[in-house]
C-alpha positions in Angstrom: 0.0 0.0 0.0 1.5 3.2 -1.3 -0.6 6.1 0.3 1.2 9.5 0.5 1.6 9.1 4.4 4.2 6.3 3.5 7.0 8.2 1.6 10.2 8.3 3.3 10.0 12.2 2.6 7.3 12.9 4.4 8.4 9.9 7.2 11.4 12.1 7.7 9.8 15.5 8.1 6.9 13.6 10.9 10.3 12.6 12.7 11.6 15.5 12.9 8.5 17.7 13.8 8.0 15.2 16.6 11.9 15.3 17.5 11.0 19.4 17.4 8.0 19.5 19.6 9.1 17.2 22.5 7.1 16.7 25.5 6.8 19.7 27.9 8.0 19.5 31.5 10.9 19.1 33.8 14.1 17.7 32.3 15.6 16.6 35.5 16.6 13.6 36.6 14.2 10.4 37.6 15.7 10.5 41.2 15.7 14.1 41.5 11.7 14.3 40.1 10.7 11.6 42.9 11.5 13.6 45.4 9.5 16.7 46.0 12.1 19.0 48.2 14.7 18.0 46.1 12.9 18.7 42.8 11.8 22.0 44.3 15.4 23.1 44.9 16.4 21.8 42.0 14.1 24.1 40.1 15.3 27.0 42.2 18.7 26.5 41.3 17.7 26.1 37.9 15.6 29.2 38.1 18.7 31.3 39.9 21.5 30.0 37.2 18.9 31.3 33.9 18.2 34.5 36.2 22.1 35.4 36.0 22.8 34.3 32.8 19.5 36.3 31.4 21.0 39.3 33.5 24.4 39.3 31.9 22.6 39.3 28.4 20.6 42.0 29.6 23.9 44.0 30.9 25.6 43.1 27.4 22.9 44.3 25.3 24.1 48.1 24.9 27.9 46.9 25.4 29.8 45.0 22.6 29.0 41.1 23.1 26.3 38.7 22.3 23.7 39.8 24.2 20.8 38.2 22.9 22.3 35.1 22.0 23.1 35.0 26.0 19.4 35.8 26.9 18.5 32.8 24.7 20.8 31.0 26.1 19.1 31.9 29.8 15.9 31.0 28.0 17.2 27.8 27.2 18.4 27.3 31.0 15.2 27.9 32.1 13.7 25.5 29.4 15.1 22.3 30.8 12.7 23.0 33.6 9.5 25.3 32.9 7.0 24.7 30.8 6.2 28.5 30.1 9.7 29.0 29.4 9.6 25.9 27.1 6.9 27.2 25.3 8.5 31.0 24.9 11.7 29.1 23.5 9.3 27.4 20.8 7.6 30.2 19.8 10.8 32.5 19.2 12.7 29.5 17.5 9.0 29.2 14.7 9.7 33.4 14.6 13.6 33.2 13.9 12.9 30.6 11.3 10.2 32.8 9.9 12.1 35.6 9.5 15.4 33.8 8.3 12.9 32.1 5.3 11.6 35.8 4.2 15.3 36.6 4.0 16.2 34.3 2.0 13.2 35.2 -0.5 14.7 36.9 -3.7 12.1 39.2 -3.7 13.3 40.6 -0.1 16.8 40.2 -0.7 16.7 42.4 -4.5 14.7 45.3 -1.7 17.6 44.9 0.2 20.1 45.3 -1.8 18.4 48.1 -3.7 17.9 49.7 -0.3 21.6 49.7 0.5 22.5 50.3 -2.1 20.4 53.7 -2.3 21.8 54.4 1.5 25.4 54.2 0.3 25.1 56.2 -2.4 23.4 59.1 -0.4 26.2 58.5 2.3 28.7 58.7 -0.3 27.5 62.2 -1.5 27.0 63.8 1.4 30.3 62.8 2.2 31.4 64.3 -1.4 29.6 67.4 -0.3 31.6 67.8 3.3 34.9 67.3 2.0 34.4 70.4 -0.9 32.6 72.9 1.6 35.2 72.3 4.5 38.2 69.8 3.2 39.3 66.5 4.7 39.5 68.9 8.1 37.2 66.7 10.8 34.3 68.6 12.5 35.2 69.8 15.9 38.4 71.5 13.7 36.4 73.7 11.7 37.2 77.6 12.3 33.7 78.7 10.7 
């Protein structure tokens, strides 16, 4: 029987989604999830270590480093053991992938090209313009 359910193609992709959307809930360990203090500190400490690393993203936004790649990691932290926090990461991973498939759609990428393209060029002449009116001479130099 050769229905269109039974390609390996579409096998594949039903693996994958179901690889993708795994079950929600703690990610701890059997022993620690049997016992209910230890679980409950457990979760605190995961709670505390995605806290910090979420607040070191949050310090590194306006600085130079990766600072949303370290609140997504914190995100990630957190993931192991909330469900909310599970669910967040889902949704932003669907929006990434989204946005990284309109990028990649010729359509967008001849805008964007155009768009820079027009940017440099208006950079380039107002740059032209500076250096007639006042010379390569940098703007806390100028005498007028």
């Amino acid at each position: 029987m050769n229905t269109a359910s039974d390609e390996p193609g579409e096998i594949a992709v039903a693996a994958s989604e179901a690889k993708a959307e795994r079950e929600l809930g703690s990610r701890a360990p059997e022993f620690i999830k049997t016992r209910k203090a230890l679980h409950l500190s457990w979760q605190v400490g995961v709670f505390v270590a995605g806290l910090a690393v979420v607040a070191v993203g949050v310090v590194l936004l306006p600085l130079p480093g990766p600072g949303w790649l370290v609140i997504f990691a914190g995100l990630a932290l957190w993931a192991t053991e909330f469900v909310w926090a599970q669910l967040v990461l889902r949704w932003t991973k669907r929006k990434v992938t989204e946005a990284a498939q309109r990028a990649l759609d010729p359509r967008v990428r001849r805008r964007n090209i155009v768009l820079t393209t027009v940017g440099v060029t208006i950079v380039a002449v107002l740059a032209g313009v500076y250096v007639w009116r006042f010379g390569a001479a940098m703007p806390w130099n100028i005498e007028e």
